[in-house]
C-alpha positions in Angstrom: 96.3 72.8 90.7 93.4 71.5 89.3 91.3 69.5 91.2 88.1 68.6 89.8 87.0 69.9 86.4 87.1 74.0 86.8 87.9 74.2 89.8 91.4 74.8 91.2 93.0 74.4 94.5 94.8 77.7 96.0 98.3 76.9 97.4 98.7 79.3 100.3 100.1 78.0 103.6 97.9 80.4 105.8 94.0 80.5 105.8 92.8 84.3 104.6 89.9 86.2 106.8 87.5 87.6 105.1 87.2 91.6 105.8 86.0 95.2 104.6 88.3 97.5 106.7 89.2 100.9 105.8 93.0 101.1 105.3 95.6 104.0 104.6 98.7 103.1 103.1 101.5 104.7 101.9 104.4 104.5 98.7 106.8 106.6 99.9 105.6 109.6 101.5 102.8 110.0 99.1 99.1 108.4 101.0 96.7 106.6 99.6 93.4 104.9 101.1 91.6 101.5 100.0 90.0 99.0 102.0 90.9 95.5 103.4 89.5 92.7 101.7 90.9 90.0 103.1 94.0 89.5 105.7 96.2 86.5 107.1 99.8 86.8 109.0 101.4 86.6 105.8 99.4 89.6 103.9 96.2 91.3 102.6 94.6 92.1 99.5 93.9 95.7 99.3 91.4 97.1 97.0 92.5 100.0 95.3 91.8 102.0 92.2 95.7 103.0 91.9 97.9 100.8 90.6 101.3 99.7 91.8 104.3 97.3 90.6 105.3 94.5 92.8 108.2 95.0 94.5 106.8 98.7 95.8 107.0 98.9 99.4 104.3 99.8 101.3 103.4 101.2 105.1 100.1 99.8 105.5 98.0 101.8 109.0 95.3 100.4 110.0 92.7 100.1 113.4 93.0 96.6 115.4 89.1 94.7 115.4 90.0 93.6 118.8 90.5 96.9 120.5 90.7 99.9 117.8 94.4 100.4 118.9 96.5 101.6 115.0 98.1 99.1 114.2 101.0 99.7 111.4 103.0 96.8 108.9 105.6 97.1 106.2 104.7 95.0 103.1 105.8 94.5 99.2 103.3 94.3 96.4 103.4 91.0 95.2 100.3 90.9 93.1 98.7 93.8 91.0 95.0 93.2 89.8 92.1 95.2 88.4 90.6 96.0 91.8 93.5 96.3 93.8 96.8 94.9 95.1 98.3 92.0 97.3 100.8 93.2 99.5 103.1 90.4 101.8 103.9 91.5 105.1 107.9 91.8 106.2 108.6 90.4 109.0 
């Protein structure tokens, strides 16, 4: 939506953090690595050199900030970009 001129107003219903985590995720049973750009209970933006199609489902593993415990989601690519992907979390 745009809101003033250039500028445009993101619809998402869950405020995105900010991060730079190192992640390894996998498409099947074949790993890949990338890192964490930014995260919310809904799903991250990973970036990645590979690319992938939405829909792909993904095991994302990653370490917890709070107390380094592995932590480990299911998600589907819902956006494929240049400089990675954005994957939403199943819950």
């Amino acid at each position: 939506m745009l809101n003033s001129p250039g500028r445009y107003e993101e619809k998402r219903r869950n405020v995105r953090k900010p991060c730079s985590r190192p992640t390894e995720f996998f498409v099947g049973n074949l790993p890949y690595h990338g890192t964490m750009r930014n995260i919310s209970i809904e799903g991250v933006y990973i970036a990645t050199p590979q690319s992938f199609s939405s829909g792909q489902v993904i095991r994302l593993k990653f370490r917890s900030s709070k107390d380094g415990s592995d932590i480990q989601l299911t998600g589907e690519v819902v956006r494929n970009d240049i400089d990675g992907i954005g994957v939403r979390f199943k819950h």
